[in-house]
C-alpha positions as CSV (number, residue, x, y, z in Angstrom):
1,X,64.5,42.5,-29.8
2,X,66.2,41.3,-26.6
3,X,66.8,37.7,-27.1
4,X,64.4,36.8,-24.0
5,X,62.0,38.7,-25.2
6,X,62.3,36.4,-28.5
7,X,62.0,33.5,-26.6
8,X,58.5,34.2,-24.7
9,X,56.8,35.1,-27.5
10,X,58.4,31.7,-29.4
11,X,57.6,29.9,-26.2
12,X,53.8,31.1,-26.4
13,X,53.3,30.3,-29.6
14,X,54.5,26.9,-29.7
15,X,52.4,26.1,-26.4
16,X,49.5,27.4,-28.5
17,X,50.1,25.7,-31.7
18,X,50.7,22.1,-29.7
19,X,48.3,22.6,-27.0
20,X,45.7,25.2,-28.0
21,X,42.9,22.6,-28.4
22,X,43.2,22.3,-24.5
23,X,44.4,25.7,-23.4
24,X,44.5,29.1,-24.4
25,X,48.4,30.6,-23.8
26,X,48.9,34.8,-23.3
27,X,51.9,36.6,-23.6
28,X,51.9,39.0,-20.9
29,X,55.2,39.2,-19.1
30,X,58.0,41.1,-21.2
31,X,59.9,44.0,-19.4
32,X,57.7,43.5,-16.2
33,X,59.5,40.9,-14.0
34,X,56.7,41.1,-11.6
35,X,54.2,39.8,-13.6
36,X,54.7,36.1,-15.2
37,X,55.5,35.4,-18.5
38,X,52.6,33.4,-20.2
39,X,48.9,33.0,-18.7
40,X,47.1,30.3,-19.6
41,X,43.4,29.6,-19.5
42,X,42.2,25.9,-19.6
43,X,39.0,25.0,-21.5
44,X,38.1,23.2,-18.6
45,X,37.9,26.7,-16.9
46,X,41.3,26.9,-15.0
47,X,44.0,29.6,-15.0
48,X,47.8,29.5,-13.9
49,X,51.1,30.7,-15.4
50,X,54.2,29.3,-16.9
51,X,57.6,31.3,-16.9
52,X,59.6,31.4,-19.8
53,X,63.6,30.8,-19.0
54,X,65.9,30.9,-22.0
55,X,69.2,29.8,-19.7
56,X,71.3,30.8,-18.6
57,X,69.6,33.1,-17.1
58,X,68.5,34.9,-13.8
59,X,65.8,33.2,-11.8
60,X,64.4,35.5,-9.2
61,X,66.5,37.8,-6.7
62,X,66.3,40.2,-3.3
63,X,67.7,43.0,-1.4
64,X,69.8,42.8,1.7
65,X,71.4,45.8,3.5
66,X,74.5,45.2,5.4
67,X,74.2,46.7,9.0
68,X,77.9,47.4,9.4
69,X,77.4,48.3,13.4
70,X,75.1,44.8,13.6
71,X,77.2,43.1,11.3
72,X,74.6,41.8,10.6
73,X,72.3,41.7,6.7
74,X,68.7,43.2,6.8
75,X,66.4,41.9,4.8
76,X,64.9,45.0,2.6
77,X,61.0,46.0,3.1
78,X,60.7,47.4,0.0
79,X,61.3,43.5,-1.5
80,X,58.4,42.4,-3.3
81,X,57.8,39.4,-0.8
82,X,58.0,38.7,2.2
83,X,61.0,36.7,4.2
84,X,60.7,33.3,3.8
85,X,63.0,30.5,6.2
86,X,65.4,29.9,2.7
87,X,65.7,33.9,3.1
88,X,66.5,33.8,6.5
89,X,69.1,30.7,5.8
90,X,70.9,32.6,3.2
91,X,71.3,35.7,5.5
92,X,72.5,33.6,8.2
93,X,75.3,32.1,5.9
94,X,76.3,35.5,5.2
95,X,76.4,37.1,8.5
96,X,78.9,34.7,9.4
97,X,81.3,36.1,7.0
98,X,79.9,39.9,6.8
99,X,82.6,41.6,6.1
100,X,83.5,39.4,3.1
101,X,79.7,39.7,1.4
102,X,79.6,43.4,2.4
103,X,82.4,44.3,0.1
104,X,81.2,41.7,-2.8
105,X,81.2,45.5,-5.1
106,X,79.1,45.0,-8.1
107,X,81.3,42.5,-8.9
108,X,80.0,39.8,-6.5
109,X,80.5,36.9,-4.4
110,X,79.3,33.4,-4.7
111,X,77.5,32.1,-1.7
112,X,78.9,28.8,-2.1
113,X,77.0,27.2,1.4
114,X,76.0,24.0,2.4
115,X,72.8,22.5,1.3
116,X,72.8,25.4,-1.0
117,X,71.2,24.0,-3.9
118,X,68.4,22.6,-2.1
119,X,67.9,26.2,-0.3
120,X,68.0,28.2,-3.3
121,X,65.6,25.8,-5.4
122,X,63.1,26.3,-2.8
123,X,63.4,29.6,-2.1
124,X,62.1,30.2,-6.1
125,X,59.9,27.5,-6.0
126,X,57.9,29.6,-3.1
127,X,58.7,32.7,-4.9
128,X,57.0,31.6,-8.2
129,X,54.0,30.1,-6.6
130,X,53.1,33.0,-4.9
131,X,52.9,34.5,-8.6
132,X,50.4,31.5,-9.4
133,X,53.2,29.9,-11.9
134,X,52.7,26.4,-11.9
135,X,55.3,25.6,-15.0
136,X,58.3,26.5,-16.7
137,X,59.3,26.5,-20.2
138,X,62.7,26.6,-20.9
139,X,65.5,25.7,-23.9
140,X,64.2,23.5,-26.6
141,X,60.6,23.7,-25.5
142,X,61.2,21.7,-22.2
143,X,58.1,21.7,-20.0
144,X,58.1,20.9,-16.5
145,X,56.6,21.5,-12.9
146,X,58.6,24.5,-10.9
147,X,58.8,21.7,-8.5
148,X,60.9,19.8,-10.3
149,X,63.3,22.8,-10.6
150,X,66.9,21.4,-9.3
151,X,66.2,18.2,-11.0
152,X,66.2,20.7,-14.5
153,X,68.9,23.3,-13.9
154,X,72.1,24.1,-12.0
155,X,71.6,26.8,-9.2
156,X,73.8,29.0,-7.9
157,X,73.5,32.4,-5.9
158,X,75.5,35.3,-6.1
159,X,75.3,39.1,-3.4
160,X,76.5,41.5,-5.3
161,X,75.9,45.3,-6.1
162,X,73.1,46.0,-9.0
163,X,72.4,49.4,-10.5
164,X,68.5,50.3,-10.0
165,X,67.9,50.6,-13.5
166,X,67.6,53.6,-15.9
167,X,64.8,56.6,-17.2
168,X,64.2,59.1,-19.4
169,X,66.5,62.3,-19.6
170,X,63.6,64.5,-18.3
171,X,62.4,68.1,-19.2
172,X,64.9,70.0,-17.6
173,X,68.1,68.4,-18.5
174,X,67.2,67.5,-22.7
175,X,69.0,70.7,-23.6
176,X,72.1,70.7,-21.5
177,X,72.3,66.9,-22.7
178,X,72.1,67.4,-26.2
179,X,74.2,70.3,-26.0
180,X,77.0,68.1,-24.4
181,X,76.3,64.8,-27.5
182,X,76.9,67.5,-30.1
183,X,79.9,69.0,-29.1
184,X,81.1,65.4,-27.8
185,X,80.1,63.2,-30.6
186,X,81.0,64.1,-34.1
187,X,79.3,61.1,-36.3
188,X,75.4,62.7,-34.4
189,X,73.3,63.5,-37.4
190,X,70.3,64.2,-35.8
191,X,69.0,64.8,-32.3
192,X,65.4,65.7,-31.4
193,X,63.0,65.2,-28.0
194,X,59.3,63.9,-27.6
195,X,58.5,65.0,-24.4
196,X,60.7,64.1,-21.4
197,X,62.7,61.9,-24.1
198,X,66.0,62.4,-26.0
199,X,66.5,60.8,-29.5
200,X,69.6,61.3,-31.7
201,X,70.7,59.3,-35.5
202,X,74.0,58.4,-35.4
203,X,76.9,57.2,-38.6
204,X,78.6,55.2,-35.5
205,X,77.7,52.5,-33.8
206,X,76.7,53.9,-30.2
207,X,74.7,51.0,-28.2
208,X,75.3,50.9,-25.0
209,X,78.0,54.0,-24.9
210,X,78.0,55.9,-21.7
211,X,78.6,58.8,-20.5
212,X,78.5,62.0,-18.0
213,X,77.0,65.5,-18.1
214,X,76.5,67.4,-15.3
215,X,76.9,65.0,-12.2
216,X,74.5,62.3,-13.9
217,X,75.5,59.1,-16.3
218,X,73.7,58.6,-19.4
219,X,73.6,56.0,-22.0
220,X,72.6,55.4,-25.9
221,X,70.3,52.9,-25.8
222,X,69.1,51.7,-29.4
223,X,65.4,52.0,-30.6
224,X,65.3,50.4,-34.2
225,X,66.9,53.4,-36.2
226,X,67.1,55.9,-33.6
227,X,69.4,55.9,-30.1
228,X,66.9,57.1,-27.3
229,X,69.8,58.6,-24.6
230,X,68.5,56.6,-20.8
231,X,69.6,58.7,-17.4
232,X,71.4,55.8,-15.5
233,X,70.2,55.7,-12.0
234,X,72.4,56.6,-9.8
235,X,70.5,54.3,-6.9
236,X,72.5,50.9,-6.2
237,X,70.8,47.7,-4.6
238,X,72.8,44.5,-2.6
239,X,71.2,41.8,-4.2
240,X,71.2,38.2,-3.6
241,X,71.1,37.0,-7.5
242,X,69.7,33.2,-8.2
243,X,71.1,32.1,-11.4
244,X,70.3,28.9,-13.7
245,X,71.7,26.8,-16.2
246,X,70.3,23.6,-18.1
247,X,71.2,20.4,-17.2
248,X,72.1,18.4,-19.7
249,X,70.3,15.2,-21.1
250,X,67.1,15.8,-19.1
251,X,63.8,15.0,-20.6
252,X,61.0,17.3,-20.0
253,X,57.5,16.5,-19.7
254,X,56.3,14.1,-21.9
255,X,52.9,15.5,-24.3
256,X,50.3,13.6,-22.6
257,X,51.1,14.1,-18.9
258,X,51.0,18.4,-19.4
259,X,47.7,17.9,-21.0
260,X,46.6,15.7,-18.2
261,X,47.5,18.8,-16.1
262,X,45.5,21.3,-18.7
263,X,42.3,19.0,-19.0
């Protein structure tokens, strides 16, 4: 399991085992970044979230499209909120330098601007209270309001190129694919589909390998004793990518003031 993964459900059931007389704490974010990590439900009859961050770690990020005969970055519509004024400060920043952010490459650039920490801790302060999260949770069980953020964690942004994601094989190409892993790879002791899905057993160690068969990029991705073979999209997003780490030496909340906030 993904070490974040870990970490929410750890998170959740510490919050439960100190604070379940006063709340009632749900797991419910996992692989689904649009949805918060852990929902709680006070028994005074109030509901909000807390995030999970297990740092360093991303903390929220959006899509800009350089307009090379603007010079000028566009702020995506297909981002899942709206521009905000920290948005529109960041872009500004960049567009004075466009040429320089527009060839970051997916190895990126810092945006190293003034005021920059105070920008970028607002920006996912707004960003998580639009998702109704009122807390974080973070390293060592350190509880505190998202407010607070930039007095908790180092910020820092970073535009840089980001691969959409990944899928199944799909129908049509599970026998061409196969095909290609047992003529390519000699240590495959097994492959078999379930549906639009491609499994194979290896003697190697695979994780992670990638490679091409006819125009697309695939990878071995591991599922307990099995490697389930992920199409690699071929779909590439600018992203501006917020990024935390823990301050050191910073006391979170103490016990009685986040059950002030719960009763």
């Amino acid at each position: 399991m993904n070490t974040w993964k870990e970490f929410e459900k750890q998170c959740t059931a510490y919050l439960n085992q100190k604070f379940g007389t006063y709340a009632r704490f749900t797991h419910q974010g996992g692989s689904d970044s649009t949805v918060p990590d852990i929902f709680v439900e006070t028994r005074s009859g109030n509901a909000f979230y807390i995030d999970a961050k297990h740092t360093p770690a991303q903390c929220g990020q959006f899509v800009l499209i350089p307009d090379f005969q603007s010079e000028t970055f566009l702020y995506s519509p297909k981002n899942a909120s709206a521009v905000n004024v920290y948005a529109k400060a960041i872009m500004d920043y960049m567009n004075q330098d466009f040429r320089m952010f527009a060839q970051a490459g997916t190895t990126g650039k810092e945006i190293a601007m003034p005021n920059g920490t105070s920008i970028f801790s607002n920006w996912i302060v707004q960003m998580y209270q639009e998702k109704g999260v009122q807390f974080f949770i973070t390293n060592e069980n350190t509880i505190f309001p998202i407010s607070q953020i930039a007095d908790y964690f180092y910020i820092t942004a970073k535009y840089r190129i980001k691969r959409s994601g990944s899928g199944s094989v799909g129908k049509t190409r599970i026998e061409k694919v196969a095909a290609y892993i047992k003529s390519n790879y000699y240590e495959i002791t097994s492959v078999h589909s379930d549906k639009n899905k491609l499994f194979v057993t290896a003697l190697q160690e695979l994780h992670n390998e990638r490679f091409e068969c006819d125009g697309n990029e695939y990878m071995f991705s591991k599922r307990g004793n099995v490697y389930e073979i992920r199409r690699l999209s071929n779909t590439f997003h600018a992203n501006v990518i917020f990024s935390i780490t823990n301050k050191s030496g910073v006391q979170g909340m103490c016990d009685d003031d986040f059950i002030r906030c719960l009763v």
